[in-house]
PQR file of N, CA, C, O and H, with PARSE charges and radii, in Angstrom:
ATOM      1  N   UNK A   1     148.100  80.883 136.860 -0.4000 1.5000
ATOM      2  CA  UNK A   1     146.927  80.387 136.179 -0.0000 2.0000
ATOM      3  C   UNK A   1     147.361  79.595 134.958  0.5500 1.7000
ATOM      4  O   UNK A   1     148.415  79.943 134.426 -0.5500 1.4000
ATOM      5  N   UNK A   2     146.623  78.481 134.401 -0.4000 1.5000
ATOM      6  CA  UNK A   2     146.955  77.913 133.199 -0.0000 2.0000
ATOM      7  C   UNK A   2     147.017  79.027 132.274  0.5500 1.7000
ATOM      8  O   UNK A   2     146.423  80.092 132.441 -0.5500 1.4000
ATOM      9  H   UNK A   2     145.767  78.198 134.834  0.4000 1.0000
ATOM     10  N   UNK A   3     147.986  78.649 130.995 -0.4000 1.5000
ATOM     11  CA  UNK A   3     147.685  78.915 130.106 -0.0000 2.0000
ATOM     12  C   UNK A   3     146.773  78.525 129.060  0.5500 1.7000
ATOM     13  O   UNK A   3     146.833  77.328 128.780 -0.5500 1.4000
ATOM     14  H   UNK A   3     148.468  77.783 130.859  0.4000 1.0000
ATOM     15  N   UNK A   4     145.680  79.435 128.199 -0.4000 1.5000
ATOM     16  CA  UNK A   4     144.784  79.384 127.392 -0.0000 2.0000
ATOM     17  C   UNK A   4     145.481  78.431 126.811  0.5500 1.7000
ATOM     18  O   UNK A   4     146.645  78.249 127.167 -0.5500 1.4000
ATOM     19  H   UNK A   4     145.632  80.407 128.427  0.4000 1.0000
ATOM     20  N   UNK A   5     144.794  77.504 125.627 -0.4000 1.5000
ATOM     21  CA  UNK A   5     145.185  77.255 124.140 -0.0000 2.0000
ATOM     22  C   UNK A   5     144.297  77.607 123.141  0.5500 1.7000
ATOM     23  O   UNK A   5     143.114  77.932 123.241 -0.5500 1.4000
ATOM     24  H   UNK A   5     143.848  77.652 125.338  0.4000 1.0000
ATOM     25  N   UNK A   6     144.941  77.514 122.252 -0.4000 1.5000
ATOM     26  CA  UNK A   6     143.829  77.852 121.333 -0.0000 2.0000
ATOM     27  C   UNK A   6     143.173  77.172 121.081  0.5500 1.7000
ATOM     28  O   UNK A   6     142.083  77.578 120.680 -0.5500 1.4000
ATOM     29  H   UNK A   6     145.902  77.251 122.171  0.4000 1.0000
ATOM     30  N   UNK A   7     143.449  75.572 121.166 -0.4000 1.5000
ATOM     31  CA  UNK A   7     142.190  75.135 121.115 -0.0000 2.0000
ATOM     32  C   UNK A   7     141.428  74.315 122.451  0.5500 1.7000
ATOM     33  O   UNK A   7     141.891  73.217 122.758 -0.5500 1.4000
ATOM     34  H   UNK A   7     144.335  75.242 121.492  0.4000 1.0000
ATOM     35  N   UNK A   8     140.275  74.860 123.220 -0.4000 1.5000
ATOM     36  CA  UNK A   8     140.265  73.825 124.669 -0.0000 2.0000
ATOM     37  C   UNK A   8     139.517  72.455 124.493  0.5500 1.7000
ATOM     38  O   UNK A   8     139.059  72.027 123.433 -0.5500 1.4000
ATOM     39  H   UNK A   8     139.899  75.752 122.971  0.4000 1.0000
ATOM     40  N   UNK A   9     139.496  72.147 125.112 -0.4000 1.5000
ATOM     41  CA  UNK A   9     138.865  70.547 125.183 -0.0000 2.0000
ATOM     42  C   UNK A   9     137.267  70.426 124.736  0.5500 1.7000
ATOM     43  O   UNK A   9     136.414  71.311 124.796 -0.5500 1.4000
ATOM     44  H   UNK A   9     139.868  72.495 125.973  0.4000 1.0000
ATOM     45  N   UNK A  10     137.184  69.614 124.459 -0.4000 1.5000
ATOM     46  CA  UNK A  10     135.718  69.400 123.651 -0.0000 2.0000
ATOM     47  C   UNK A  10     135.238  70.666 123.142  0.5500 1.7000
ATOM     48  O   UNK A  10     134.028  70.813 123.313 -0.5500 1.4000
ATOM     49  H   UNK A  10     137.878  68.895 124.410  0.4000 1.0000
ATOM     50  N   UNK A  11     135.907  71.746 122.494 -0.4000 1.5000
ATOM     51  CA  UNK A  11     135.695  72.785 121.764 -0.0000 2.0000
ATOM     52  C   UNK A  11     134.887  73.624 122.433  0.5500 1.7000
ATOM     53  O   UNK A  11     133.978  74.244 121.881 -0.5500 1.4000
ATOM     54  H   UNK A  11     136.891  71.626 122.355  0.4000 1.0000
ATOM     55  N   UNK A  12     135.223  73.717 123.945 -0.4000 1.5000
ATOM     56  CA  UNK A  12     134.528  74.890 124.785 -0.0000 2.0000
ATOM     57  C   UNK A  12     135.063  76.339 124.439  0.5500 1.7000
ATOM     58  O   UNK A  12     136.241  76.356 124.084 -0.5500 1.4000
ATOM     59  H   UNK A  12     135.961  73.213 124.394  0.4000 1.0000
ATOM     60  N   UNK A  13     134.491  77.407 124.475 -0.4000 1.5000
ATOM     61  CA  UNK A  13     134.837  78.544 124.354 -0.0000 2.0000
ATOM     62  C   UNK A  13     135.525  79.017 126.035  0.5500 1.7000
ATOM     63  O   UNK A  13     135.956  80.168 125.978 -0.5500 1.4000
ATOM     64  H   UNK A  13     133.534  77.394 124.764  0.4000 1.0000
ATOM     65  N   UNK A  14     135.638  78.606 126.949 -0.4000 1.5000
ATOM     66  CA  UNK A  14     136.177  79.235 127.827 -0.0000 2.0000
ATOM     67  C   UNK A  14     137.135  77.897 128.111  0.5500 1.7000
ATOM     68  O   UNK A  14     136.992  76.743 127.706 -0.5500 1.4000
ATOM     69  H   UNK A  14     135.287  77.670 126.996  0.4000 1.0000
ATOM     70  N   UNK A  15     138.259  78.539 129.036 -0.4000 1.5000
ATOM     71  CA  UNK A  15     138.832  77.358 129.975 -0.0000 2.0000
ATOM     72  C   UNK A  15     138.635  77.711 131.346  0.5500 1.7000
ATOM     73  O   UNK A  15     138.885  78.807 131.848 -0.5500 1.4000
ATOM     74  H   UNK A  15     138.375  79.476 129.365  0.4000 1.0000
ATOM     75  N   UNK A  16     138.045  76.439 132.058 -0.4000 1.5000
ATOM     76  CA  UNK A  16     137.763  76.219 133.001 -0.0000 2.0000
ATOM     77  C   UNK A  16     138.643  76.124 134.288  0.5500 1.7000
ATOM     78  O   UNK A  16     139.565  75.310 134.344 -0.5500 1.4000
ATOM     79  H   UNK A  16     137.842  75.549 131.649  0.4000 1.0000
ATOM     80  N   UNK A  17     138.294  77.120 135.506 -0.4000 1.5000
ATOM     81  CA  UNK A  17     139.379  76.875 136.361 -0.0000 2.0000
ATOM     82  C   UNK A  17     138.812  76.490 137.777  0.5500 1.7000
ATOM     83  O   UNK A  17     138.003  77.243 138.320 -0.5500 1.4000
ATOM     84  H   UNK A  17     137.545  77.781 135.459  0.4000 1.0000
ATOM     85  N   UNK A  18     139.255  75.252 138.420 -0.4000 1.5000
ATOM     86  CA  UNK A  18     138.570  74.656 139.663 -0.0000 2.0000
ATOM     87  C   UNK A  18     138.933  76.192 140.518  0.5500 1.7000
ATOM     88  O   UNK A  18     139.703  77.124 140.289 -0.5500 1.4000
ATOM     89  H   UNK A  18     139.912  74.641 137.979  0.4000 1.0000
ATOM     90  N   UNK A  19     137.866  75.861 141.675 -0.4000 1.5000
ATOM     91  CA  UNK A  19     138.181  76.958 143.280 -0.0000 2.0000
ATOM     92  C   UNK A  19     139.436  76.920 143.439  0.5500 1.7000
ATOM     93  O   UNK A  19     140.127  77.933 143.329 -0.5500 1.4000
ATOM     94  H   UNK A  19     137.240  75.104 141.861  0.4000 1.0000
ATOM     95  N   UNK A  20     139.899  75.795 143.709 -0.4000 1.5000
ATOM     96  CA  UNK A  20     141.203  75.528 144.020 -0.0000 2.0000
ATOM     97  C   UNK A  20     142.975  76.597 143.485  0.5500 1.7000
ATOM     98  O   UNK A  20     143.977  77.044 144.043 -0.5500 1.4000
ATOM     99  H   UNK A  20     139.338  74.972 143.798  0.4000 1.0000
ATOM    100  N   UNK A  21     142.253  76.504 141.826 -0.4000 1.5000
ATOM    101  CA  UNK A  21     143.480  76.962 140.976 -0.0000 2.0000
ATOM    102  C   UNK A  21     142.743  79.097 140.989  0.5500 1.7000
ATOM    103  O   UNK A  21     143.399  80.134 140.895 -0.5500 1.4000
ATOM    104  H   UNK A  21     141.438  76.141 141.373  0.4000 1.0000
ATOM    105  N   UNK A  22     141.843  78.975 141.083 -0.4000 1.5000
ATOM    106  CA  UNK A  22     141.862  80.481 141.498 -0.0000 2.0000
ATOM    107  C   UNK A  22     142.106  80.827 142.481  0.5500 1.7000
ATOM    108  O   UNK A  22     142.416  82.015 142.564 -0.5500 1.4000
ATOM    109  H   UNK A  22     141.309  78.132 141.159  0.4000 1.0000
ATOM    110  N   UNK A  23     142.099  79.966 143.790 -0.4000 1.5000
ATOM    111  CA  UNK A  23     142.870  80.701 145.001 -0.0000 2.0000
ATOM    112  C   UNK A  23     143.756  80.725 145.052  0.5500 1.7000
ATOM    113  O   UNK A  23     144.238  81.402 145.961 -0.5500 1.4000
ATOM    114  H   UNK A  23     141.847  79.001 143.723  0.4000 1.0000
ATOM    115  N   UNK A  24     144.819  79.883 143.958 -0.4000 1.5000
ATOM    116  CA  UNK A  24     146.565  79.636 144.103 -0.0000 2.0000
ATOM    117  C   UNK A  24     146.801  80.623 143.316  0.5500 1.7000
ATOM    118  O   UNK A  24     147.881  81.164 143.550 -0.5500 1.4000
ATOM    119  H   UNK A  24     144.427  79.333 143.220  0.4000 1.0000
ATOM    120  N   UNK A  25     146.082  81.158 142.295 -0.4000 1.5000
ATOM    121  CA  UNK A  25     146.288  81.954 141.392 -0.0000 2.0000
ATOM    122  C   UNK A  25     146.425  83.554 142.176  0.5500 1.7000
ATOM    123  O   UNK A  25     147.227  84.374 141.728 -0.5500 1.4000
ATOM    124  H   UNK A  25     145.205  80.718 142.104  0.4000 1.0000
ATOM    125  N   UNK A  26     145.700  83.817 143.173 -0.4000 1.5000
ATOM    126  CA  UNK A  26     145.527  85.436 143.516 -0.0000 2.0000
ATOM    127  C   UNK A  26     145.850  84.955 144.946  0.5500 1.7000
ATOM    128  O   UNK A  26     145.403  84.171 145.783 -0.5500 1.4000
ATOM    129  H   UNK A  26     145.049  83.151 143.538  0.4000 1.0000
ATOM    130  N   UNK A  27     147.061  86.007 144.758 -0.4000 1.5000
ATOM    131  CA  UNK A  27     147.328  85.881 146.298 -0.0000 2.0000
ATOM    132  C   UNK A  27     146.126  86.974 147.097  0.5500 1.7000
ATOM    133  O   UNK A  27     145.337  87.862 146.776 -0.5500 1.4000
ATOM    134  H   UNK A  27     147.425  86.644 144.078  0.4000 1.0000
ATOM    135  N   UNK A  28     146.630  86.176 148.440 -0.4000 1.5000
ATOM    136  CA  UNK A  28     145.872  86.543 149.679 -0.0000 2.0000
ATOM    137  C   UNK A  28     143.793  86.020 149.774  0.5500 1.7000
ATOM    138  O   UNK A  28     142.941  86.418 150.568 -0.5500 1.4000
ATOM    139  H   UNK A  28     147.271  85.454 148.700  0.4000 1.0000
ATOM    140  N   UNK A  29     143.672  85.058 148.628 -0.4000 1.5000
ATOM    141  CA  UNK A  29     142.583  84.826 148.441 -0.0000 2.0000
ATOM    142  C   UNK A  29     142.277  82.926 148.497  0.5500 1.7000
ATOM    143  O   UNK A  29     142.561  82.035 147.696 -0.5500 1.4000
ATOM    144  H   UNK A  29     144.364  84.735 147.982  0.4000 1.0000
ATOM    145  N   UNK A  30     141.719  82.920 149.576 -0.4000 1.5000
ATOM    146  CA  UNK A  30     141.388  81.343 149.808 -0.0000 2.0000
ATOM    147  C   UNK A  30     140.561  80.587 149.152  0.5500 1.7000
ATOM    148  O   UNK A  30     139.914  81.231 148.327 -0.5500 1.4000
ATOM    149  H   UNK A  30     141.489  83.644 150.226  0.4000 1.0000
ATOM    150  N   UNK A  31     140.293  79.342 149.192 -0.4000 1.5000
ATOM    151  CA  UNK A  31     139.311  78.208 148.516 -0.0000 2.0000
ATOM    152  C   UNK A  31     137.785  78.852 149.261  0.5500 1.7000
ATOM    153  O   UNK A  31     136.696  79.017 148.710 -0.5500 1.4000
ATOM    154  H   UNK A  31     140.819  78.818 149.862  0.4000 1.0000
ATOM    155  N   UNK A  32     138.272  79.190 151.023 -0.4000 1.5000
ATOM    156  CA  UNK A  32     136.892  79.751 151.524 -0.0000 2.0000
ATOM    157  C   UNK A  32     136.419  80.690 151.616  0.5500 1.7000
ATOM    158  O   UNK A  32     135.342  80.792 152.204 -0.5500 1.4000
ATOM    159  H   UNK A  32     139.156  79.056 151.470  0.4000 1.0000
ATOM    160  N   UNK A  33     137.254  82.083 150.885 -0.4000 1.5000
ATOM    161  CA  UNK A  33     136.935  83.275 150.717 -0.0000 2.0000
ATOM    162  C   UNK A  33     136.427  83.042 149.118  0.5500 1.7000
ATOM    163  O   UNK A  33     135.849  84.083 148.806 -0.5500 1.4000
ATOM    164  H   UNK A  33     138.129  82.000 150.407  0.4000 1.0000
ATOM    165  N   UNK A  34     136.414  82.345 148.278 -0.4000 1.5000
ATOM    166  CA  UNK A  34     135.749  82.499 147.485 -0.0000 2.0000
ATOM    167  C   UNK A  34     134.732  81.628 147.440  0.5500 1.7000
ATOM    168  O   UNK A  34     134.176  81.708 146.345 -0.5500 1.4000
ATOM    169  H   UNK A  34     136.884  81.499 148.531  0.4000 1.0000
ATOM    170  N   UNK A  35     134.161  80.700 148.263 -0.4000 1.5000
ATOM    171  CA  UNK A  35     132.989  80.262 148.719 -0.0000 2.0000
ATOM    172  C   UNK A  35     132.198  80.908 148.907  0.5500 1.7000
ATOM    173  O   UNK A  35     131.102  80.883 148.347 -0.5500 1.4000
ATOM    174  H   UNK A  35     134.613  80.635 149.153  0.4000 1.0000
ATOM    175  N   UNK A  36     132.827  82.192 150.361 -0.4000 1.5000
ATOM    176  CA  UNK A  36     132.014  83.325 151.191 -0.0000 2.0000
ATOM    177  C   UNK A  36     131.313  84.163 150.031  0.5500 1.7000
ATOM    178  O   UNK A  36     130.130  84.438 150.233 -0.5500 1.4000
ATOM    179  H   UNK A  36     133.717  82.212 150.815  0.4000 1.0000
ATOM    180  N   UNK A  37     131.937  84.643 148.742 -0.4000 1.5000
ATOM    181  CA  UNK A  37     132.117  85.417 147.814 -0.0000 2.0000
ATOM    182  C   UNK A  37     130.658  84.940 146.898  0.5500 1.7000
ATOM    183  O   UNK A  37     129.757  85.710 146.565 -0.5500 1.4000
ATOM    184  H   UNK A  37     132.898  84.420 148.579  0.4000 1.0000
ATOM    185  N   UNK A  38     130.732  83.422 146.606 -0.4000 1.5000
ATOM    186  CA  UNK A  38     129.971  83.183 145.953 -0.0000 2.0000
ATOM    187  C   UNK A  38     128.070  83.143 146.560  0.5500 1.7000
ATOM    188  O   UNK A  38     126.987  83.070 145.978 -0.5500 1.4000
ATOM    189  H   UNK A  38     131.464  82.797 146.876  0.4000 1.0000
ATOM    190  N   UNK A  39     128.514  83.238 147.998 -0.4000 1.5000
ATOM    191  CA  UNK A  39     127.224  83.015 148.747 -0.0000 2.0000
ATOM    192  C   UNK A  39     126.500  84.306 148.638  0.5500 1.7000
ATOM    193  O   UNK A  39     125.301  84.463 148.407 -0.5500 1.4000
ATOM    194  H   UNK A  39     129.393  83.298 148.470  0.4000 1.0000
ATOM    195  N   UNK A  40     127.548  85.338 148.870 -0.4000 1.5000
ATOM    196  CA  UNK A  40     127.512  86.624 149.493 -0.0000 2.0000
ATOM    197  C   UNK A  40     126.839  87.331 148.047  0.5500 1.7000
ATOM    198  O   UNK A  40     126.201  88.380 147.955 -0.5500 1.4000
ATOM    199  H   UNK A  40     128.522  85.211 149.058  0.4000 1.0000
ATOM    200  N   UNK A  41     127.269  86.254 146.855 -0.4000 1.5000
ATOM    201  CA  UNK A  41     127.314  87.450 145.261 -0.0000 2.0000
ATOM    202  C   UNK A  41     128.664  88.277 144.611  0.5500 1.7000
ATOM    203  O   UNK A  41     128.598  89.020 143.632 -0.5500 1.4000
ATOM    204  H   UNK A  41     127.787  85.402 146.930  0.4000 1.0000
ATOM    205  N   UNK A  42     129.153  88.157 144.917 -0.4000 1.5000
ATOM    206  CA  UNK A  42     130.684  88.775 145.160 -0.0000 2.0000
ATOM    207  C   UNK A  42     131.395  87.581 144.345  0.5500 1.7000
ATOM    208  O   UNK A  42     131.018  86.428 144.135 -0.5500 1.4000
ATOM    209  H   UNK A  42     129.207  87.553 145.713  0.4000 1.0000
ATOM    210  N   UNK A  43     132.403  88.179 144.013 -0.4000 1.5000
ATOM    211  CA  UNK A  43     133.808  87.872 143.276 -0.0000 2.0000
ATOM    212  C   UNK A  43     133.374  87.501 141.874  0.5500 1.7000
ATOM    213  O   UNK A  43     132.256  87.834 141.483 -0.5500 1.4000
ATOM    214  H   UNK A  43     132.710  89.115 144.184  0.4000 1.0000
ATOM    215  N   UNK A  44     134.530  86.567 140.804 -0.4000 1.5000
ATOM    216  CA  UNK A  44     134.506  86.485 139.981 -0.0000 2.0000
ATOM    217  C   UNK A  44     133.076  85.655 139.566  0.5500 1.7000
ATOM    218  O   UNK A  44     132.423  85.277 140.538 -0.5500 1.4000
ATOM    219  H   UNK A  44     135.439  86.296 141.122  0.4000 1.0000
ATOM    220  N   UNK A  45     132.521  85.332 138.213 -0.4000 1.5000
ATOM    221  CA  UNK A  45     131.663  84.842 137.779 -0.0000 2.0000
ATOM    222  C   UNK A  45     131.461  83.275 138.356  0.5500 1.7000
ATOM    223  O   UNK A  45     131.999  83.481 139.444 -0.5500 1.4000
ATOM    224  H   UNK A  45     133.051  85.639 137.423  0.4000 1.0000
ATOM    225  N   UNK A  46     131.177  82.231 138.398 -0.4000 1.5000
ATOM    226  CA  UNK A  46     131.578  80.944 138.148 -0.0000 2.0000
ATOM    227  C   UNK A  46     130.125  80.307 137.990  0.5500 1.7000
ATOM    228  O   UNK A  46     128.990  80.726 138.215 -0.5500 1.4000
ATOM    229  H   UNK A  46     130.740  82.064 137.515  0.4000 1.0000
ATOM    230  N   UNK A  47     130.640  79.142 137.518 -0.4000 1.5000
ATOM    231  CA  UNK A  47     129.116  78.164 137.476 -0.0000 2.0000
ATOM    232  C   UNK A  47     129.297  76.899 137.672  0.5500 1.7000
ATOM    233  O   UNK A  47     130.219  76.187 137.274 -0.5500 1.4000
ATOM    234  H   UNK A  47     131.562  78.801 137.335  0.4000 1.0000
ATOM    235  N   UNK A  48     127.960  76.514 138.593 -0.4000 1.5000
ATOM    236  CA  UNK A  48     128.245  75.295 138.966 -0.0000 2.0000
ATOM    237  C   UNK A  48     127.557  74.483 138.076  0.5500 1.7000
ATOM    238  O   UNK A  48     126.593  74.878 137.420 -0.5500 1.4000
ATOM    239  H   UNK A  48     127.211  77.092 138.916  0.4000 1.0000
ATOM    240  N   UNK A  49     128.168  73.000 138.017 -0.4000 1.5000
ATOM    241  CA  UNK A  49     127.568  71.797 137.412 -0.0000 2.0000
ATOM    242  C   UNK A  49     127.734  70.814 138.277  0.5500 1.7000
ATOM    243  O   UNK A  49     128.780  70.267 138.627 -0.5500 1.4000
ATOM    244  H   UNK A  49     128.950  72.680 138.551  0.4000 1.0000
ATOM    245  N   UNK A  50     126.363  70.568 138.686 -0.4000 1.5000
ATOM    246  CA  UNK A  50     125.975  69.402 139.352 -0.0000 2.0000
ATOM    247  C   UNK A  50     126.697  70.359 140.352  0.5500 1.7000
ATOM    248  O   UNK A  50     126.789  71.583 140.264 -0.5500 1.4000
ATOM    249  H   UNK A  50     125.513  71.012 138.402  0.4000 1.0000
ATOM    250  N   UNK A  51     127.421  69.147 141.777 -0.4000 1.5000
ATOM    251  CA  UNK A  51     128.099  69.842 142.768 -0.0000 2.0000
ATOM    252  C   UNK A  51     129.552  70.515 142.481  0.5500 1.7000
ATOM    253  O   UNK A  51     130.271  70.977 143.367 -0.5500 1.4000
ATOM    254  H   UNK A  51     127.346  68.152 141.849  0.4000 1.0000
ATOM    255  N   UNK A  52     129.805  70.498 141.348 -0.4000 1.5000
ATOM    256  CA  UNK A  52     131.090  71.083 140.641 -0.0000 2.0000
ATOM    257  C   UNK A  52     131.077  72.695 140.402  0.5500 1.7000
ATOM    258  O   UNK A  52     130.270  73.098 139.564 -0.5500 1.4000
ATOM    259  H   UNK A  52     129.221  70.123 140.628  0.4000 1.0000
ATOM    260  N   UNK A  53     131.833  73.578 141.012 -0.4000 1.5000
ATOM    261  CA  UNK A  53     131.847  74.906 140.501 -0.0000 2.0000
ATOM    262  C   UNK A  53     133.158  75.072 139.751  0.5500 1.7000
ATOM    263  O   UNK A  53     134.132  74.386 140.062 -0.5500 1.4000
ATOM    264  H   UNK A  53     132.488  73.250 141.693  0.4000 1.0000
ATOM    265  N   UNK A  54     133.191  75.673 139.091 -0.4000 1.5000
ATOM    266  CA  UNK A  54     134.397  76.299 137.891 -0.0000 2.0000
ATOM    267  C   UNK A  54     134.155  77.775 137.623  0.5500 1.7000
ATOM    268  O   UNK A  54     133.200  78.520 137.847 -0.5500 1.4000
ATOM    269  H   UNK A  54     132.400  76.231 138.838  0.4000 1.0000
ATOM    270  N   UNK A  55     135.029  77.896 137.214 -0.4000 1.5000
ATOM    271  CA  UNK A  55     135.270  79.664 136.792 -0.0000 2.0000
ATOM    272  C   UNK A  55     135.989  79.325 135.460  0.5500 1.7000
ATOM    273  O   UNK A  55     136.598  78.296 135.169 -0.5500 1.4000
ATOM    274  H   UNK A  55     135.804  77.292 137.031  0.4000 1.0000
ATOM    275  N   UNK A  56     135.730  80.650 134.585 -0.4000 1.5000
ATOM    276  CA  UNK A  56     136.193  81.048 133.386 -0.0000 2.0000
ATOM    277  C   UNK A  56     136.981  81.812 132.949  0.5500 1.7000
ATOM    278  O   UNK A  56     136.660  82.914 132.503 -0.5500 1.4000
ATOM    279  H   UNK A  56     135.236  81.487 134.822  0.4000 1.0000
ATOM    280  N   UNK A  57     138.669  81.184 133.014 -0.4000 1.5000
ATOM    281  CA  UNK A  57     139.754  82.011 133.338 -0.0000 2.0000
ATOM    282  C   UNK A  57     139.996  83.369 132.473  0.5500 1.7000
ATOM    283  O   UNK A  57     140.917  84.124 132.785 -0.5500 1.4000
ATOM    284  H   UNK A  57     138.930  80.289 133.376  0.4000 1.0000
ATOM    285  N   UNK A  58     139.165  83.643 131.409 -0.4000 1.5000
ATOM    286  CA  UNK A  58     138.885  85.226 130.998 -0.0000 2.0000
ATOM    287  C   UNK A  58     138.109  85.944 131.867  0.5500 1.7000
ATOM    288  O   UNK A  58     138.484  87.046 132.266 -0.5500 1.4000
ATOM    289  H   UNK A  58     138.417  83.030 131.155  0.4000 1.0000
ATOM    290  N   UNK A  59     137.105  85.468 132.198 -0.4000 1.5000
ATOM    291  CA  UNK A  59     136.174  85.823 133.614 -0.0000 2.0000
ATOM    292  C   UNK A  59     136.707  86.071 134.753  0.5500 1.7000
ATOM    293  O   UNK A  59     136.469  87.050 135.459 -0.5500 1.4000
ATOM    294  H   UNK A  59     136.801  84.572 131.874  0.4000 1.0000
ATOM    295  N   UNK A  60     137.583  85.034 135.015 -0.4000 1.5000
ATOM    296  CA  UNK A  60     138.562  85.620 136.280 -0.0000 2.0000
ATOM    297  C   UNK A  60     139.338  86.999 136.247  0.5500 1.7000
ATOM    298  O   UNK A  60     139.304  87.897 137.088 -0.5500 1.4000
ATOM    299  H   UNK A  60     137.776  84.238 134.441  0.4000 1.0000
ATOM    300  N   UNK A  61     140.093  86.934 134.984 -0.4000 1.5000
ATOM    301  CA  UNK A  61     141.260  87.798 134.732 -0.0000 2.0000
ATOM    302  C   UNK A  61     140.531  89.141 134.136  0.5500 1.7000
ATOM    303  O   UNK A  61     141.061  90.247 134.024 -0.5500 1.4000
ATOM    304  H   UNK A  61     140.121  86.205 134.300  0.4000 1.0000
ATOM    305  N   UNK A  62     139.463  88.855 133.852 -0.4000 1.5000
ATOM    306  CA  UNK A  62     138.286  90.419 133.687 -0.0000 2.0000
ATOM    307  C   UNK A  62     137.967  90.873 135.232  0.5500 1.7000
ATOM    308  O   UNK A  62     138.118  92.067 135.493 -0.5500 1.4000
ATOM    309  H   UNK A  62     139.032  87.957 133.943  0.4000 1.0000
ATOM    310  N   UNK A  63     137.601  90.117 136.110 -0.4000 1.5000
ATOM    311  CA  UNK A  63     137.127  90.304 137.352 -0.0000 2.0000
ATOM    312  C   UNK A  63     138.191  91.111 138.080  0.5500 1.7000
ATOM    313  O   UNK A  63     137.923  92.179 138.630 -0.5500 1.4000
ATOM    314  H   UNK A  63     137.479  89.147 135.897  0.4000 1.0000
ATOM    315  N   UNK A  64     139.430  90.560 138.068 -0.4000 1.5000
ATOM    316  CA  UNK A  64     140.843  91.126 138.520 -0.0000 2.0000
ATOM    317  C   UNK A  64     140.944  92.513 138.148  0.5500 1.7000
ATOM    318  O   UNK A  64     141.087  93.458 138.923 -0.5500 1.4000
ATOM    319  H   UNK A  64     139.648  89.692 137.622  0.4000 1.0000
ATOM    320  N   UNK A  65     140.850  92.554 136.792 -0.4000 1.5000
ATOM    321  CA  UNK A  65     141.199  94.164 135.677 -0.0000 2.0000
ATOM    322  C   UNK A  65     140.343  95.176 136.257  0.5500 1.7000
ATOM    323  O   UNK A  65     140.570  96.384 136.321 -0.5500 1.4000
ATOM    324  H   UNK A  65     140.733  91.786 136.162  0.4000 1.0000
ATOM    325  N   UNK A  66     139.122  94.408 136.760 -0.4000 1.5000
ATOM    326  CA  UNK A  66     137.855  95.539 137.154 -0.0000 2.0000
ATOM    327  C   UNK A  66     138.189  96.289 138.128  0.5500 1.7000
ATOM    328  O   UNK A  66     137.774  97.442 138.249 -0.5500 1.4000
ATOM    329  H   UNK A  66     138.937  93.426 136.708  0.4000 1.0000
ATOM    330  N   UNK A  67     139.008  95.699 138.964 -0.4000 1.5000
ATOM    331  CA  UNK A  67     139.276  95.711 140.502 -0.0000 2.0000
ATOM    332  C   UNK A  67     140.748  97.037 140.410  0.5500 1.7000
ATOM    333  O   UNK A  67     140.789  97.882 141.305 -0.5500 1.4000
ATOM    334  H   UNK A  67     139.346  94.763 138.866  0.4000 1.0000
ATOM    335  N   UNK A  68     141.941  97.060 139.167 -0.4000 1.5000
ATOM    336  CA  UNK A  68     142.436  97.664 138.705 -0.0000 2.0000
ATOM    337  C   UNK A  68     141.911  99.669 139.403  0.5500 1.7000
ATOM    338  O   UNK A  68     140.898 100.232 138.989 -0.5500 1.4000
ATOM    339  H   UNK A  68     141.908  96.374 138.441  0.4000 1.0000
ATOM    340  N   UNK A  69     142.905 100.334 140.459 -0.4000 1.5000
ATOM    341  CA  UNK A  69     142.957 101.211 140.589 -0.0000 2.0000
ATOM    342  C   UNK A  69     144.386 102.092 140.685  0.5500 1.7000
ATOM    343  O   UNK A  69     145.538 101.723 140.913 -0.5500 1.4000
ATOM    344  H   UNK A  69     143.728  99.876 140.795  0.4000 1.0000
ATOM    345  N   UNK A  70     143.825 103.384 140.419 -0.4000 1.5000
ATOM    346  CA  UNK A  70     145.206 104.337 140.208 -0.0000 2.0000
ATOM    347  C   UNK A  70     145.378 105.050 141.680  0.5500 1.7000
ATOM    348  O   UNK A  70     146.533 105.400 141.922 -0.5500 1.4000
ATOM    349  H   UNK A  70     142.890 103.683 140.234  0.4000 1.0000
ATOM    350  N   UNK A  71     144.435 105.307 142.662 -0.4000 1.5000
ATOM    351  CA  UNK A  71     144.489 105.608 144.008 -0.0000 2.0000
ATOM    352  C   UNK A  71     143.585 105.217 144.750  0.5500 1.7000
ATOM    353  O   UNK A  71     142.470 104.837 144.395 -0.5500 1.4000
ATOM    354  H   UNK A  71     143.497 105.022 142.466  0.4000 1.0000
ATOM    355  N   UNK A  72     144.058 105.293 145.963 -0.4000 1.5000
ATOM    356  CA  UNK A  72     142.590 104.799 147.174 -0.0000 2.0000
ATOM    357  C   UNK A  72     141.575 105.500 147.099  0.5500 1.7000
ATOM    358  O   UNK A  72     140.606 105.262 147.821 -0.5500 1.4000
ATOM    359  H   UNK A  72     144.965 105.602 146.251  0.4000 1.0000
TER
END
């Protein structure tokens, strides 16, 4: 995943991550499993603009932590 900076572009509070860079980011997870995800309600947060969806790479990496278990 990118790294944050401290400061992002046009002084957004999140940084923005295409479908693309969250499926390269988590393995075993596709561009179309997180399509399915978004239809279904499921997976990380994201929002679309216009036909553009993005995710919010604290949002992502919260979504991940949630998922965080000590046994089956």
């Amino acid at each position: 995943m990118p790294t944050p900076t401290e400061a992002s572009p046009a002084g957004l509070s999140h940084v923005f991550l295409s479908p693309d860079e969250v499926a390269a980011a988590i393995p075993g997870v596709t561009k179309n499993t997180l399509a399915m995800w978004r239809y279904e309600g499921k997976g990380p947060r994201y929002r679309k603009l216009g036909r553009v969806v993005v995710y919010a790479l604290d949002e992502v990496e919260a979504w991940i932590e949630d998922r965080a278990r000590d046994r089956t």
